[in-house]
C-alpha positions in Angstrom: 0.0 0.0 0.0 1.0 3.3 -0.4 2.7 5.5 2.5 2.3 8.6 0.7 1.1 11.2 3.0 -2.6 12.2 2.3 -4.1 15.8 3.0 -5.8 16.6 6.2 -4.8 15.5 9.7 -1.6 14.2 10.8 -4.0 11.5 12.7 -5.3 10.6 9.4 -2.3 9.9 7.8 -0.4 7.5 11.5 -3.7 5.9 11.5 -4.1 5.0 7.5 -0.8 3.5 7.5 -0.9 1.3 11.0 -4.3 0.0 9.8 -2.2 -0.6 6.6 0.0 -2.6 8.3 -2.3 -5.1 10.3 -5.1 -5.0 7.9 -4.6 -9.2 7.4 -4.0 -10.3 10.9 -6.6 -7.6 12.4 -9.1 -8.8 9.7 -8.9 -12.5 10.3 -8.9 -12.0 14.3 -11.9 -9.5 14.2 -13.8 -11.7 11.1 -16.7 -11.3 12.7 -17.2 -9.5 16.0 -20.9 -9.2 16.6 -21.6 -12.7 16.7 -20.6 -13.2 20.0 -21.5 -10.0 21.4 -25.1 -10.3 21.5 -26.3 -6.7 23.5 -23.7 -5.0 20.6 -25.9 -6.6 18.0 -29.2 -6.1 19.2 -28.2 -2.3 19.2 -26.8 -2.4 15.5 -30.4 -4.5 15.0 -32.4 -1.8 16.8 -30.5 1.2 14.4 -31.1 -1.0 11.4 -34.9 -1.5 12.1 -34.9 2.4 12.5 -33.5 3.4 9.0 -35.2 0.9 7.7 -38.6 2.7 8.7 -37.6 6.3 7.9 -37.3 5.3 4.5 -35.2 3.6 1.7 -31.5 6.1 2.5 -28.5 4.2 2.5 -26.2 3.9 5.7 -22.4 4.4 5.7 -20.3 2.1 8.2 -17.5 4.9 9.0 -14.4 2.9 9.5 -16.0 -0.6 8.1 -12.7 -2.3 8.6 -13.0 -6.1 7.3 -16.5 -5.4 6.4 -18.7 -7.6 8.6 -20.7 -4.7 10.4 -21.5 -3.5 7.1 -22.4 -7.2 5.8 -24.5 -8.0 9.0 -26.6 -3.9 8.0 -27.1 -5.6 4.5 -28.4 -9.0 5.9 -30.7 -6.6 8.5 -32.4 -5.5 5.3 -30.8 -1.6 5.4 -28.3 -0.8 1.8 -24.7 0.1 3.3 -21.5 0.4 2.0 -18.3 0.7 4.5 -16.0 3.6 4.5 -12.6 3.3 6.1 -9.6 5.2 6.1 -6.8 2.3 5.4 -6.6 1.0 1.3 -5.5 -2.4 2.7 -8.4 -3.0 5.1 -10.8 -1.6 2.4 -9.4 -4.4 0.0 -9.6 -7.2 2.2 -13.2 -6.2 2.9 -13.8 -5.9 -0.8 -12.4 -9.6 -1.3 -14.6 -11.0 1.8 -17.7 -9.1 0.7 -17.5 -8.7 -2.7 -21.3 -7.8 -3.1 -20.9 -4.6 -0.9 -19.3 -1.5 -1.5 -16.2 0.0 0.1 -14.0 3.1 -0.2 -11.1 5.0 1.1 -12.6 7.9 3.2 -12.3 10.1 6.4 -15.1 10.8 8.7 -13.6 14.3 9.1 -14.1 15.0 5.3 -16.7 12.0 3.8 -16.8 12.4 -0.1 -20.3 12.2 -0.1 -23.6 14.5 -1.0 -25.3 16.3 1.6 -28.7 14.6 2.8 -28.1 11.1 1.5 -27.8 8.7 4.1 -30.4 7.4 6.5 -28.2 6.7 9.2 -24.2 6.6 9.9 -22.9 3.8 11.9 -19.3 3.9 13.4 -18.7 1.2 15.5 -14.8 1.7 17.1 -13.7 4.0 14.8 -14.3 7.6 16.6 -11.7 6.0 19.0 -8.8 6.5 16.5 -10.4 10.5 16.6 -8.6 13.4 18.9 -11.1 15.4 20.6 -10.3 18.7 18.8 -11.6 16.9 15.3 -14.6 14.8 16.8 -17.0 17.9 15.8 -15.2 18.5 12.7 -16.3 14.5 12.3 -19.5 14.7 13.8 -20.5 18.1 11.6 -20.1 15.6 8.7 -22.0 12.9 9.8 -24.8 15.6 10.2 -24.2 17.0 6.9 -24.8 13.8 5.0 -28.1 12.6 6.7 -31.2 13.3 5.7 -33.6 14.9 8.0 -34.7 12.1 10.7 -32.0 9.8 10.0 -29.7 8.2 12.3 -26.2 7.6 13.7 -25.0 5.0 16.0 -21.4 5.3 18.1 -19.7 2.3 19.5 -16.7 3.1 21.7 -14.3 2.5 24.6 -15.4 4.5 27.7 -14.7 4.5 31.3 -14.9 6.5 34.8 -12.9 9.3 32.8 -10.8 10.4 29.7 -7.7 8.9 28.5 -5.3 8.3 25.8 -3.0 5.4 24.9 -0.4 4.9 21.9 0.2 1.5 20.4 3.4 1.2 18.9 3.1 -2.9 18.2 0.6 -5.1 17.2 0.5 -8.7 15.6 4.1 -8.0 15.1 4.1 -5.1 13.4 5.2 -1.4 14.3 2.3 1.1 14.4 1.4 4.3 15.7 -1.9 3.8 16.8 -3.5 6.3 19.1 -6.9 5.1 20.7 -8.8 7.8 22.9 -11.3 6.2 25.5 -14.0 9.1 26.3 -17.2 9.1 28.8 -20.5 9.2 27.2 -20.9 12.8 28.3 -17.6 13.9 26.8 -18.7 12.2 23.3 -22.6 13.5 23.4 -21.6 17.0 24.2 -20.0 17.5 20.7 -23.0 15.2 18.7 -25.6 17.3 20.1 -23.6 20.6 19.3 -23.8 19.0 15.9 -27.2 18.9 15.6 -27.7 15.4 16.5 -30.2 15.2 18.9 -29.2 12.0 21.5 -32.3 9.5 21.8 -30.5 6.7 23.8 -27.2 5.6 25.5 -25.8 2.6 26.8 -22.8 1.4 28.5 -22.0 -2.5 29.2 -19.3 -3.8 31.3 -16.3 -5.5 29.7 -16.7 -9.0 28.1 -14.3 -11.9 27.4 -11.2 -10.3 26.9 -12.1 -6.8 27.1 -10.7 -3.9 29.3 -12.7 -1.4 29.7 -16.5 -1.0 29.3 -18.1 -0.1 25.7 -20.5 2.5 25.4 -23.6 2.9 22.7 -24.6 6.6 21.5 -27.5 6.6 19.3 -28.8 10.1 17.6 -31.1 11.7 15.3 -30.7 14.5 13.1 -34.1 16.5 13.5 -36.7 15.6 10.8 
């Protein structure tokens, strides 16, 4: 893959090419990481069933990764295509899922029309996000909805803010940054965006987990 250095963000660019790196290992640990996460999927169920009855909009999975989130939308009955920022993990989702569409994109700057999506899903990937560019991010995810639709966050959380750098994984140097943030702390900047928050949850760590996950889900106003 290419290391050229895209526009925007330094984050963009450390992020692109980590993922890069650990796109085949990171794809065929994480194949499928809904199935055994039940209370995750009923939540990605519930957001499905609610596009799916605002209308007939698309839904882009913002940092799709290997693609199986976006797979399990299309099963649910909802037309999504995945978005990620790293060429390698958008090819090996392309070769495991070869009916759906994926492309190379940021959530900061989505190369899409305004008012076209029913919902936005991003599942672990506002994680990878400093804070100063989460409503720079979140703007966008406003932007391209149409009125009513949807957007569902996923992401580590805790007791309080913090920030770790991974500079190895599967045997391979990185520099992955990974921002853990309170429900609060990620709400405050989705409703400044206009996206009014209709539900959060927050589970306790399973199998090997560390810290607890936590669920936003929004609407942008009809």
């Amino acid at each position: 893959m290419s290391s050229e250095k895209p526009a925007g963000p330094d984050f963009l660019y450390t992020t692109r090419v980590s993922y890069d790196a650990i796109a085949k290992p990171y794809s065929e640990q994480f194949a499928d990481h809904l199935g055994d996460r039940p209370l995750d999927l009923a939540l990605v169920t519930a957001f499905a069933e609610l596009v799916r009855a605002s209308g007939t909009a698309p839904v882009a999975d913002v940092g799709s990764g290997p693609g199986y989130v976006t797979a399990r939308l299309g099963a649910l009955g909802v037309p999504a295509f995945g978005v990620d920022v790293s060429p390698g993990m958008v090819a090996l989702a392309r070769q495991a899922h070869p009916g759906i569409r994926f492309h190379v994109g940021s959530m900061t700057s989505l190369d899409l029309p305004d008012a076209t999506l029913g919902g936005v899903l991003a599942l672990y990937s506002v994680i990878h996000v400093p804070d100063e560019h989460l409503p720079t991010a979140f703007a966008e995810f406003h932007r391209v909805l149409v009125p009513g639709g949807h957007v569902l966050l996923g992401f580590q959380s805790g007791d309080e803010a913090g920030h770790l750098r991974l500079t190895e994984r599967f045997g391979h140097d990185i520099a992955l940054d990974y921002y853990w943030r309170t429900p609060d702390a990620v709400a405050e900047p989705l409703t400044k965006a206009g996206l009014h928050l209709r539900a959060r949850v927050l589970r306790e760590p399973t199998g090997e987990e560390k810290r607890p996950r936590a669920f936003l889900l929004a609407q942008k106003d009809g």
